[in-house]
N, C-alpha and C positions, 0 to 999 in steps of 0.2 A: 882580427875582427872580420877575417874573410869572409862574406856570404851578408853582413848587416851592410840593409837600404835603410835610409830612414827618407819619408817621404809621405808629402800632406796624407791627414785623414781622410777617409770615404766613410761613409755612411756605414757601410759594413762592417767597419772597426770599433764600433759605438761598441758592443759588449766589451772587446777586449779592453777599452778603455775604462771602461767602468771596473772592469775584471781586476785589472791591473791594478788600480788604485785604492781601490775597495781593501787588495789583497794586505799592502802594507801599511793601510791608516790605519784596518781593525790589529793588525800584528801591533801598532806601537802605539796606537793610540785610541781616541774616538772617535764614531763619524758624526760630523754634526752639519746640521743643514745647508751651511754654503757650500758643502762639500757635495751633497747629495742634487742638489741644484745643477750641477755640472757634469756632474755625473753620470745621472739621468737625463738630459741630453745635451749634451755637447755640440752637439750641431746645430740646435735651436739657442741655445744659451753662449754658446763658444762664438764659433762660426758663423752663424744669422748674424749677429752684433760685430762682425767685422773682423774678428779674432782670427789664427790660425791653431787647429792641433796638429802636431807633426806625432806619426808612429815609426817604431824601430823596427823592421821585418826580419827575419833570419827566412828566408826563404816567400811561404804565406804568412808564416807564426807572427803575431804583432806581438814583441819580446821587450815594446819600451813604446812609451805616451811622453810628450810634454806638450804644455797648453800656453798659445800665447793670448789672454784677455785682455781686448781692447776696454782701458778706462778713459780717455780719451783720445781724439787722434795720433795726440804725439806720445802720449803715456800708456804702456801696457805690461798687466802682469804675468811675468815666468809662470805658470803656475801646474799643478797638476803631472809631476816627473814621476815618472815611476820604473823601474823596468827589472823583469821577471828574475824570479830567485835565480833559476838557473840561469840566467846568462850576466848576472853581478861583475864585478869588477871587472870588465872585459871592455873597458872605456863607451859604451852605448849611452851613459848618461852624458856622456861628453862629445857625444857627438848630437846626440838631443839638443843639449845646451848650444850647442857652436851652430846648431838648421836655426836655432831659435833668435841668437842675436844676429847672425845675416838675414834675417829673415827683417828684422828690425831696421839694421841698416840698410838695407833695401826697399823702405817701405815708409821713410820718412822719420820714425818712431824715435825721438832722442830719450826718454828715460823708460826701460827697463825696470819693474821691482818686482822683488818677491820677498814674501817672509816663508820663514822656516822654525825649527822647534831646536835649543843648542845642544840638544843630548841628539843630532845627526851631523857628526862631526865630519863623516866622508862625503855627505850631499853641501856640506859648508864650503871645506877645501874645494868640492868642485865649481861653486860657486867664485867664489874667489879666483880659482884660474880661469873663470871664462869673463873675470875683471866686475868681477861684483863688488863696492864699496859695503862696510858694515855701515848703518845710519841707525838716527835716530825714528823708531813709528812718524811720520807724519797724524795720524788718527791711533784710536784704539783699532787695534786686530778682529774683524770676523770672525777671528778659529781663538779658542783658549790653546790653542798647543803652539800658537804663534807667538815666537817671543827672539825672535828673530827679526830685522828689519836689513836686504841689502840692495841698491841701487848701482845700476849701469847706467852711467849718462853716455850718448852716441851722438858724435857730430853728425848734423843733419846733410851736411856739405859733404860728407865724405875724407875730409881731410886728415 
């Protein structure tokens, strides 16, 4: 994985974020408004509200997005992973995932969630090794492709 930064969003990354995600909701699924809401700007809707997006570089090339959405102080969701066909299985989602929960532990944040769809059985497993519980929805899902529910609880201490 010689040459991937991953490192906060700038303002300038806003298309490839969009770019990036757009690419594989419409390959495997639909887009539908919450999606479009964040996507359309992310810096206003992400990051204004406290959030972090982190991008994967391979030099300038932003080759990977995740989104951390603050839903309250100590609560925020994984959200928004993506990263480009061409540089797939080359562990950038996991390095996404891993900026994303230091990023948490760092920052106060003890619960961690995301949903996901079960037919993305390699975005599952990676979720799981960066210590994601399967749970039960606390609410109904935003997205109909959500039908997944998994939670990272983070000591706020550190310990």
């Amino acid at each position: 994985m010689t040459g991937i930064a991953v490192t906060p969003m700038q303002a300038r990354h806003a298309a490839d974020f969009r770019r990036l995600n757009l690419e594989w909701i419409e390959r495997l699924f639909k887009v539908e408004a919450p999606d479009l809401e964040v996507l359309n700007d992310p810096v206003g809707s992400i990051i204004g509200r406290g959030g972090m997006v982190f991008v994967a570089l391979d030099g300038d090339a932003v080759v990977g997005t995740a989104a951390m959405i603050r839903v309250t102080p100590e609560r925020y969701e994984l959200a928004k992973m993506a990263v480009a066909a061409t540089h797939q299985r080359r562990g950038i989602g996991e390095l996404l995932g891993l900026a994303c929960t230091a990023y948490a532990a760092g920052n106060g944040i003890t619960t961690v969630f995301l949903e996901t769809n079960s037919s993305l059985d390699g975005a599952i497993r990676l979720y799981e090794r960066l210590g994601f519980r399967h749970a039960p929805f606390p609410h109904a899902s935003d997205y109909a492709r959500g039908d997944v529910y998994m939670e990272l609880e983070l000591d706020p201490a550190g310990s």
